[in-house]
DSSP file (Angstrom, degrees, kcal/mol; ACC not computed):
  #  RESIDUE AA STRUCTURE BP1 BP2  ACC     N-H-->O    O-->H-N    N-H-->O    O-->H-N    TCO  KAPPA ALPHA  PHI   PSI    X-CA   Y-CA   Z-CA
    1    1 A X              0   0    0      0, 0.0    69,-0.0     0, 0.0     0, 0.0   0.000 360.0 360.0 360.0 129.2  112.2   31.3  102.8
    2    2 A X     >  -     0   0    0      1,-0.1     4,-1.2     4,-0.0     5,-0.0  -0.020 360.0-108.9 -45.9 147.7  109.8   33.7  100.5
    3    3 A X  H  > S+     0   0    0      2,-0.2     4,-1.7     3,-0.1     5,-0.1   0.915 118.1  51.5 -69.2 -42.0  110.5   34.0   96.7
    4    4 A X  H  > S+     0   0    0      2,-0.2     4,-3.0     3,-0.2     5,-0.3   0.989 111.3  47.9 -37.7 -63.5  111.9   37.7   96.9
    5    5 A X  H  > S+     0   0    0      2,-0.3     4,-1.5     1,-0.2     5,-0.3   0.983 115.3  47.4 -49.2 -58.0  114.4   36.7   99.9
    6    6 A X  H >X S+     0   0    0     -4,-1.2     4,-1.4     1,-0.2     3,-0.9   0.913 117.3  38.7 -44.8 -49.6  115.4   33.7   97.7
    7    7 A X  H 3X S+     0   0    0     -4,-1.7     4,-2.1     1,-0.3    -2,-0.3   0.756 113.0  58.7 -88.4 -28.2  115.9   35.9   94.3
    8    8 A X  H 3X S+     0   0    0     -4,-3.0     4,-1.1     2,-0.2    -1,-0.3   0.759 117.1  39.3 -54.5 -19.0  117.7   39.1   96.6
    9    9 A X  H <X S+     0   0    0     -4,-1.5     4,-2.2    -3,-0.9     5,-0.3   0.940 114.0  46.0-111.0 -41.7  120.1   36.5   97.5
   10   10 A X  H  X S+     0   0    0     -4,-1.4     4,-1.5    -5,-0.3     8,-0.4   0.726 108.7  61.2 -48.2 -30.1  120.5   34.7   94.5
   11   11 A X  H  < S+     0   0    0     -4,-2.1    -1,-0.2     1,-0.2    -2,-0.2   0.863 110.1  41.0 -37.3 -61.5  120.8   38.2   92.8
   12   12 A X  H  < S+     0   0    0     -4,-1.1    -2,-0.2    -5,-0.2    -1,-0.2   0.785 125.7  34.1 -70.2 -23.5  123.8   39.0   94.8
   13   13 A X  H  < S+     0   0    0     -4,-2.2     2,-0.8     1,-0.2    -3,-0.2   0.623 100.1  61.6-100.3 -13.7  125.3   35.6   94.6
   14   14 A X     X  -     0   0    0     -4,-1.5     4,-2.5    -5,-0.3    -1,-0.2  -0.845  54.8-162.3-135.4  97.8  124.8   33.7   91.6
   15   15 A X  H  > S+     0   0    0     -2,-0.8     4,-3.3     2,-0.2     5,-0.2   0.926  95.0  48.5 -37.7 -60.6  126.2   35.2   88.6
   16   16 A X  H  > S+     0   0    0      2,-0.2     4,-1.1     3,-0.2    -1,-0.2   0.821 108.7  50.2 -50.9 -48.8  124.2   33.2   86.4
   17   17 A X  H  > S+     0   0    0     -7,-0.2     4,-1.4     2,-0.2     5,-0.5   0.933 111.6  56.3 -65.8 -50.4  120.6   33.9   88.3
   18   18 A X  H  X S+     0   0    0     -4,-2.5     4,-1.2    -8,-0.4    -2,-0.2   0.860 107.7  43.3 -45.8 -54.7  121.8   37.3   87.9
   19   19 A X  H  X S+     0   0    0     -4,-3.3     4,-1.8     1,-0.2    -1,-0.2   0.832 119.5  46.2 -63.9 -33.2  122.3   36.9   83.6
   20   20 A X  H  X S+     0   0    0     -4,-1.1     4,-1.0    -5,-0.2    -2,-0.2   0.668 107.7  49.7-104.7 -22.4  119.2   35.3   83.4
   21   21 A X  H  X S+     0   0    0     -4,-1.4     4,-3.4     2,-0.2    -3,-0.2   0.838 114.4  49.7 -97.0 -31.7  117.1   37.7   85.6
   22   22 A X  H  X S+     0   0    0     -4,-1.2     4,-1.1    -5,-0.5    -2,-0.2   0.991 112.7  48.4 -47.0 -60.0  118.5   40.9   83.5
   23   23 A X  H  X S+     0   0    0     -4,-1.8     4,-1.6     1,-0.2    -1,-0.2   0.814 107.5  49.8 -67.4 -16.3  117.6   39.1   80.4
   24   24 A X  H  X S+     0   0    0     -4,-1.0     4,-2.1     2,-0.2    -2,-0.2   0.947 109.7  55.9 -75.7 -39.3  114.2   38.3   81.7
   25   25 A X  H  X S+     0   0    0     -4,-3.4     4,-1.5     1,-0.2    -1,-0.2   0.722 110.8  45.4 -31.4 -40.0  113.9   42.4   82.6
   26   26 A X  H  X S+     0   0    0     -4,-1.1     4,-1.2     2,-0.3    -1,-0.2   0.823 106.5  56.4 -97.6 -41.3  114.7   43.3   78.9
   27   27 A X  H >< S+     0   0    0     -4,-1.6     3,-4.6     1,-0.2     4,-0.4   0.970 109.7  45.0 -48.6 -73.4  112.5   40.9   77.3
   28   28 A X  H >X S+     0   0    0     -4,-2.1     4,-2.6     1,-0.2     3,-1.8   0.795 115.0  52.3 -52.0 -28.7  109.5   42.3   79.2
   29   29 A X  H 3X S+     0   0    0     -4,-1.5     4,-2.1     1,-0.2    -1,-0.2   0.794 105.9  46.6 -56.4 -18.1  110.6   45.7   78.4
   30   30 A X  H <X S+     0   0    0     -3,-4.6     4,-0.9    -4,-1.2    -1,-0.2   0.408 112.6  54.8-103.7   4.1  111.0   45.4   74.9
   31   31 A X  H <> S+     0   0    0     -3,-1.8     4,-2.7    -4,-0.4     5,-0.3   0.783 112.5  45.0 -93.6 -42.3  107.4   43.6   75.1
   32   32 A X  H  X S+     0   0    0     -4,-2.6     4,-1.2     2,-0.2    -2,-0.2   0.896 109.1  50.6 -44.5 -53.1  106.2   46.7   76.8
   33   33 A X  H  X S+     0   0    0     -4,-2.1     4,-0.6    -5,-0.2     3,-0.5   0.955 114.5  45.9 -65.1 -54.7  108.0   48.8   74.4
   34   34 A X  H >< S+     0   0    0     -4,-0.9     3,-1.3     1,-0.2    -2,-0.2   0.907 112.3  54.4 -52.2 -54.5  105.9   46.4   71.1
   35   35 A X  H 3< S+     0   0    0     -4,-2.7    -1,-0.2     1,-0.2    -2,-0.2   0.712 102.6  50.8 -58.3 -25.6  102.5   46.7   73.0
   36   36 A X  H 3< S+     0   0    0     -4,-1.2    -1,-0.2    -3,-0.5    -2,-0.2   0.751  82.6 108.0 -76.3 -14.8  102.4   50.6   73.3
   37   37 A X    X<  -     0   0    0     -3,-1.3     3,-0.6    -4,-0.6    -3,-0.0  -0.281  67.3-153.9 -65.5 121.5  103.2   50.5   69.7
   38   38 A X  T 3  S+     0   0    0      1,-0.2    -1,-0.1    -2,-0.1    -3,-0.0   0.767  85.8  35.6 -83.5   0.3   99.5   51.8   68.3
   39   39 A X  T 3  S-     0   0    0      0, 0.0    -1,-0.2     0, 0.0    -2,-0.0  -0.047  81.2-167.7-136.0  38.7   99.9   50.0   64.9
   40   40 A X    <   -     0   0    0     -3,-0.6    -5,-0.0    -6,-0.2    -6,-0.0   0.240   8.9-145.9 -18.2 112.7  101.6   47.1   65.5
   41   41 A X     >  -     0   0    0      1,-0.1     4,-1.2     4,-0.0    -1,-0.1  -0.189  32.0 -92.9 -77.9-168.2  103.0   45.3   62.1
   42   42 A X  H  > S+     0   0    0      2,-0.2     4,-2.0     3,-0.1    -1,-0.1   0.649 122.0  52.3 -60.4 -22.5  103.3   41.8   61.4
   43   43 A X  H  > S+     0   0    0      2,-0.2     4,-2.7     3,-0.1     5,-0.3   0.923 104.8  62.1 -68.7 -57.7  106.9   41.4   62.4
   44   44 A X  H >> S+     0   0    0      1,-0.3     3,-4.5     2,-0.2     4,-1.6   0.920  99.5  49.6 -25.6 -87.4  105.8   42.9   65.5
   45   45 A X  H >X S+     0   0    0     -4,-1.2     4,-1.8     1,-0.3     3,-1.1   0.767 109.9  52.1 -20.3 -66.3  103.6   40.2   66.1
   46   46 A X  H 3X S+     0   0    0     -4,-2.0     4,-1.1     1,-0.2    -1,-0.3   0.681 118.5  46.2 -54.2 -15.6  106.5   37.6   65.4
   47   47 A X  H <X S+     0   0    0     -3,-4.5     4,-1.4    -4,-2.7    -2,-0.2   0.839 106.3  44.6 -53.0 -53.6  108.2   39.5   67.7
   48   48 A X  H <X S+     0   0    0     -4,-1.6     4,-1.4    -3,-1.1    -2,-0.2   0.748 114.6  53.3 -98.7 -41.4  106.3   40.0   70.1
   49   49 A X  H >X S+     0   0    0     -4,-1.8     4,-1.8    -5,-0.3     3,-0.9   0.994 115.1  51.2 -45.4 -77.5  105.2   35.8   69.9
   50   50 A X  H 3X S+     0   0    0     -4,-1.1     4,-1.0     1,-0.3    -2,-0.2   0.558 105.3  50.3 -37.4 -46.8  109.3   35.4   70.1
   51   51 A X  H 3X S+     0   0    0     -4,-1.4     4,-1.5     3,-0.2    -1,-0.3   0.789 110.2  51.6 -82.1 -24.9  109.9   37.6   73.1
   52   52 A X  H <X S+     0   0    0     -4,-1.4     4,-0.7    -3,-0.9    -2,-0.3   0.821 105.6  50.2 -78.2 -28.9  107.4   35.8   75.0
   53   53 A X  H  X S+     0   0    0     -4,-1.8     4,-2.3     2,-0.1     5,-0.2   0.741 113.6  49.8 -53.9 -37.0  108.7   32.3   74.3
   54   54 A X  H  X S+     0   0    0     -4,-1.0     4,-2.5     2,-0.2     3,-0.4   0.986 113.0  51.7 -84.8 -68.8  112.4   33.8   75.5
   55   55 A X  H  X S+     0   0    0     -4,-1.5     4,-5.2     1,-0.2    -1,-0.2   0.684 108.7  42.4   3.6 -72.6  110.6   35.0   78.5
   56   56 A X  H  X S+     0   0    0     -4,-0.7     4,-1.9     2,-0.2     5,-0.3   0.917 119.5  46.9 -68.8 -54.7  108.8   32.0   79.7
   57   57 A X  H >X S+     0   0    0     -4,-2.3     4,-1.7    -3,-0.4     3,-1.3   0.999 107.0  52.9 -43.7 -57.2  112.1   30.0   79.0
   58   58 A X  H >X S+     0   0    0     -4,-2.5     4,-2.5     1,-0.2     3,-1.8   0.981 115.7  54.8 -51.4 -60.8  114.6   32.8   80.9
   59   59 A X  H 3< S+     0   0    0     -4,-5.2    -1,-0.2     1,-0.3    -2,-0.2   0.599 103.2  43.6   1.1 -73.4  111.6   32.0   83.9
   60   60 A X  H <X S+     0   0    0     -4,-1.9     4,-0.8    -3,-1.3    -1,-0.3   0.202 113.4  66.5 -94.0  -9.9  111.7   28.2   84.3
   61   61 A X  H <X S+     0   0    0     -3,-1.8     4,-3.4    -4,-1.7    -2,-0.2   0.895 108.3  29.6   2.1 -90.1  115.4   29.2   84.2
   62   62 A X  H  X S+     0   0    0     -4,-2.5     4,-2.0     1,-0.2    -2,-0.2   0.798 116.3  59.6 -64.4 -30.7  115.5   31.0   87.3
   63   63 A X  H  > S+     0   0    0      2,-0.2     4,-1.3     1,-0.2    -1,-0.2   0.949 108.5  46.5 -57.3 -40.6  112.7   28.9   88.8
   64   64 A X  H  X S+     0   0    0     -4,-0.8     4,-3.0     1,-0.2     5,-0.3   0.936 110.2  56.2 -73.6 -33.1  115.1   25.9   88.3
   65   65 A X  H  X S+     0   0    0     -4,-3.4     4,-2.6     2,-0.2    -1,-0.2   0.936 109.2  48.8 -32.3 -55.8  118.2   28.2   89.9
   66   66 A X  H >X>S+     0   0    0     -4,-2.0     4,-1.8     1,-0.2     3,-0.7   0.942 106.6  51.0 -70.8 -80.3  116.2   28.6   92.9
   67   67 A X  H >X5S+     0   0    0     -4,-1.3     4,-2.6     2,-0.3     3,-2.5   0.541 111.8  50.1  -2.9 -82.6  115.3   25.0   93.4
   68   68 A X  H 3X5S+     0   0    0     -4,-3.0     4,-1.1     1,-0.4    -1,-0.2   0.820 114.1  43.4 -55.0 -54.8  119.1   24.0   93.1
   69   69 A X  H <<5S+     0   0    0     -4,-2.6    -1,-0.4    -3,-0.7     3,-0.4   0.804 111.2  51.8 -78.5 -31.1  120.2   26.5   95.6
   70   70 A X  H X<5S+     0   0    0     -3,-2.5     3,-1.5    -4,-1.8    -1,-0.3   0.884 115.3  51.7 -60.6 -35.6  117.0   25.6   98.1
   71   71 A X  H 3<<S+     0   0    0     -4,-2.6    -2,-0.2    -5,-0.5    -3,-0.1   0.767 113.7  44.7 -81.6  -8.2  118.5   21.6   97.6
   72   72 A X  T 3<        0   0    0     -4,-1.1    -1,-0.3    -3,-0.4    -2,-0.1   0.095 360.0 360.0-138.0  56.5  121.6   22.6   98.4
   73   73 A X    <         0   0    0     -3,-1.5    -2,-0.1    -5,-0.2    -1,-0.1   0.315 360.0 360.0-116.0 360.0  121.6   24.5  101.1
């Protein structure tokens, strides 16, 4: 099974793959949103550090979702 086909099914099924892939959405948006910025402050920056750590985490998250549900299926 592909990684899209996994995460369409996990999407529909697994509440929790579901919170986690939403929150991963909003991070990168709100990274999107800090990068367009043309004058970026310093908070930004700690921001911007900060959303990319929650990111990476919300990720290895979902990676580790999929795993469970390939090991026990």
């Amino acid at each position: 099974m592909d990684e899209q086909a996994l995460k369409a099914i996990l999407l529909k099924e697994n509440a929790e793959f579901r919170r986690v892939h939403e929150d991963h959405q909003a991070c990168d948006k709100a990274l999107e949103a800090l990068r367009a910025k043309s004058h970026p402050s310093p908070a930004d920056a700690d921001r911007e550090r900060e959303l990319k750590k929650k990111k990476l985490a919300l990720k290895d998250r979902m990676y580790r979702l999929m795993a469970d549900y390939l090991r026990t299926r």
